[in-house]
N, C-alpha and C positions, 0 to 999 in steps of 0.2 A: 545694230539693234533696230527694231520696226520704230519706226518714227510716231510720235504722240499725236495722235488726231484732237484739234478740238473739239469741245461737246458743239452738238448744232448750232447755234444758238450765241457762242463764243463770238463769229464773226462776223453780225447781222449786215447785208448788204448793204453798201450807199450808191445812191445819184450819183455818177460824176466821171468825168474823163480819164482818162490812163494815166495815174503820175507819170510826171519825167525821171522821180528820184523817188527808192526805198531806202529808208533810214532804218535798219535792222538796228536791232537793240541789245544784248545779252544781259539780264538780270540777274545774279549770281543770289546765293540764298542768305546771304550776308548784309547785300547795298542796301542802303537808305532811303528812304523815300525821298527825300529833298534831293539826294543827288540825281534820282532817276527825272525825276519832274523838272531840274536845271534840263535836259535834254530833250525830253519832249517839248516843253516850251518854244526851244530852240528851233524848233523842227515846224509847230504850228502857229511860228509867227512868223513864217516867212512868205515874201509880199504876193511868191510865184504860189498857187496853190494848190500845182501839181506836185503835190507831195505827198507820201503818204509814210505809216510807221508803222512797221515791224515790229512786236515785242515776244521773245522766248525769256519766260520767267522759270525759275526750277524750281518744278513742285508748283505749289500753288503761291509763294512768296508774292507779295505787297497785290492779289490777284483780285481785290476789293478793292484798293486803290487808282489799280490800273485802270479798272469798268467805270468804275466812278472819271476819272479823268476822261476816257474816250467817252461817253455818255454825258458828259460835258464838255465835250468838242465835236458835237456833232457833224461840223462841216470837215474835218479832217479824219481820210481813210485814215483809220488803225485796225490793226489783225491782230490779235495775242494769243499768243500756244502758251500751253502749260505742258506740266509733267515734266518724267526725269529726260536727261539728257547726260552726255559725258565730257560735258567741260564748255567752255565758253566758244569755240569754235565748232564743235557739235551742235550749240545753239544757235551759231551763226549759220549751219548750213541750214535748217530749220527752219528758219526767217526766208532764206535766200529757195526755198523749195515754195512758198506761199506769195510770195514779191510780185506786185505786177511791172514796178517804176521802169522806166527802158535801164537807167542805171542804179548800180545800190552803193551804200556810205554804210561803213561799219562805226557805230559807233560807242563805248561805254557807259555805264553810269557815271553821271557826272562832266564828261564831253561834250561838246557842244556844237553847234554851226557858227563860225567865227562871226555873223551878222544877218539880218533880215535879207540880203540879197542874194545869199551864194546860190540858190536854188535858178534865181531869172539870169546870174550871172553865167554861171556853170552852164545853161544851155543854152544861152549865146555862144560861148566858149568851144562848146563842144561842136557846134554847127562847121565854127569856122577852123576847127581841129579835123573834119570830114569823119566825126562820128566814130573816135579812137575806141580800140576795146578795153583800153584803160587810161584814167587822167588822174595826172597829180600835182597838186597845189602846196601852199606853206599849211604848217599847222605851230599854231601860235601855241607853244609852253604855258601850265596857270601852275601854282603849286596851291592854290586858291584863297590864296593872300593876296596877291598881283599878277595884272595880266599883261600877254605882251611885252614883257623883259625878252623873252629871245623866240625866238623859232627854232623848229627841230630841223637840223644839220642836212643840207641835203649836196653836199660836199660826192658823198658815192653815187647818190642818182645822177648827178649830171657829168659824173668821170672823172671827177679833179682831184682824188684821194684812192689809197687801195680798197680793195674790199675782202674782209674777211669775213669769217663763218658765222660770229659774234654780233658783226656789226650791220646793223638794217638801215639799207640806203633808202627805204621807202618806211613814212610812219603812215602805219595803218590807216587813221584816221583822215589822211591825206589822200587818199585812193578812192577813185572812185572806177567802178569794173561795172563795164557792160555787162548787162542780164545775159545775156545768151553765151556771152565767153565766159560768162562767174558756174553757168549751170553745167559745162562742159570742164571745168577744173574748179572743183571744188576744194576745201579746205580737211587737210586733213586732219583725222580725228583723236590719233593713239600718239600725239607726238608734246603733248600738252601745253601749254599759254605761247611760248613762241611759234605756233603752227602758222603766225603769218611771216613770219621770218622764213621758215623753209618754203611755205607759198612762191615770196619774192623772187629765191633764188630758184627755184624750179622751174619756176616758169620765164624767169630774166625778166622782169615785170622793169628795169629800171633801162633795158633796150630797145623796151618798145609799147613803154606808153607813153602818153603828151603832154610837154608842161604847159599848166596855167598859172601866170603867174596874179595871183591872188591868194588871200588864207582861205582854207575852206573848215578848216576847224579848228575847236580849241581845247586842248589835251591836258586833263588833270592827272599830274605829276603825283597824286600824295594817294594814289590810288594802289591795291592789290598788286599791280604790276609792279611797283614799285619797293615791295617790300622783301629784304632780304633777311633772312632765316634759313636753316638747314634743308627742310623742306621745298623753300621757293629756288633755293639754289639746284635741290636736287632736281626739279620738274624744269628750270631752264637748260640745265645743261642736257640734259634728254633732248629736246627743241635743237641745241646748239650742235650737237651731237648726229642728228640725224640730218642738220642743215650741213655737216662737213660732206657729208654724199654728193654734194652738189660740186664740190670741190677739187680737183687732182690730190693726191697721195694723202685721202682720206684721214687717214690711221695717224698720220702726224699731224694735220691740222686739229684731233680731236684732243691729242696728245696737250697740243697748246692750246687750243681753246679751256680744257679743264684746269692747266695753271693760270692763265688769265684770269678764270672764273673765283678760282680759290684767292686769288692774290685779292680781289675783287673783296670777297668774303671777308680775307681775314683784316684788311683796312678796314671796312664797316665795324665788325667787334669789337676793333682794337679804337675809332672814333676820330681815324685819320680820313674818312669820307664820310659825308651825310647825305 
């Protein structure tokens, strides 16, 4: 579909150097305002200030909010597209089509930059990584009660566990992708909320990007992604489904990925998992 131009006007030029990092956003027609603004926060309090923010909001959602915020952050690039879009990573390539930063950080309403430094640390980091086309760090678990109880599992990224169709050895929010290798493999769009799951595996993102070993974010757990119902179950296992392609003897691993899934399901109903 032709992609949403903003009105002129949307993205009044600023002063200033080339970020190093674009913090693309996804808005869905649902999130909150306090959760969007935990993230932005995030982003323009950090101490490096080559930073700049991405925001795809659908439709015109919190789109008085967002001008008001950028409009009072005048020293921090922000860009914001509006209009429709088809789904959270259709809004991701969106951002990633407008991005100046040399790297970009995917991240949700409510996620966050695990502290003021990751931005001066990350490009220290990446100097002495000789400039990977993808880098990935811890990303600190919030269920947004408490923070910092665990980090998400990176057991498959580093090799020391199997890997199957289901299971993502890379948390998104963890990743950070060279501009010019993100523009040349983009995200795909008909496959829905886990398109960075088959991302991963398509492209074996967990062979050959570079660890740093610091948090670079922090991941609210009690968010949409997290919500299982008939529907969220139907639209992962599509995701899980198209991620077994990436797999030898397809047809079987989709076979068991959809009783994993269901098994999944019917422990939640039944209040043997929460």
């Amino acid at each position: 579909m032709p992609r949403p131009d903003p009105s002129p006007d949307s993205n009044p030029p600023r002063a200033a150097t080339r970020p190093w990092l674009s913090v693309c956003v996804a808005v869905g027609p649902k999130e909150l305002l306090s959760r969007l603004l935990a993230t932005l926060d995030s982003a323009s309090s950090q101490s490096d200030g080559r930073t700049e923010i991405v925001i795809k909001t659908a439709g015109n959602h919190l789109i008085d909010e967002i001008q008001e915020y950028r409009d009072s952050h005048a020293n921090m690039l922000t860009k914001v597209h509006t209009g429709p879009d088809m789904g959270t990573y259709d809004a991701f390539n969106i951002c990633v089509a407008s991005a100046t930063g040399q790297y970009i950080l995917f991240l949700g309403c409510g996620d966050r930059l695990a502290d003021s430094s990751v931005v001066s640390d990350l490009q220290r980091g990446s100097e002495s990584l000789g400039i990977p086309d993808v880098i990935y760090g811890h990303v600190i678990l919030s269920d947004g009660r408490r923070e910092g109880s665990k980090t998400f599992s990176t057991d498959c990224f580093l090799g020391r566990r199997l890997r199957f169709p289901w299971r993502n050895p890379c948390h998104s929010q963890g990743l950070l992708y060279k501009a010019t290798w993100l523009a040349r493999n983009p995200f795909r769009t008909n496959i829905g909320p886990l398109a960075d799951l088959v991302h991963t595996y398509q492209h074996r993102i967990f062979e050959h990007a570079k660890w740093i070993e610091r948090p670079i974010a922090i991941f609210r757990t009690d968010g949409v992604s997290y919500t299982m119902d008939v529907a969220s179950l139907k639209a992962r296992l599509r995701g899980v489904h198209a991620n077994c392609e990436n797999f030898p003897f397809a047809s079987g691993w989709k076979l068991l990925s959809s009783a994993v899934y269901l098994t999944r399901f019917a422990f939640h109903r039944f209040g043997v998992l929460r």
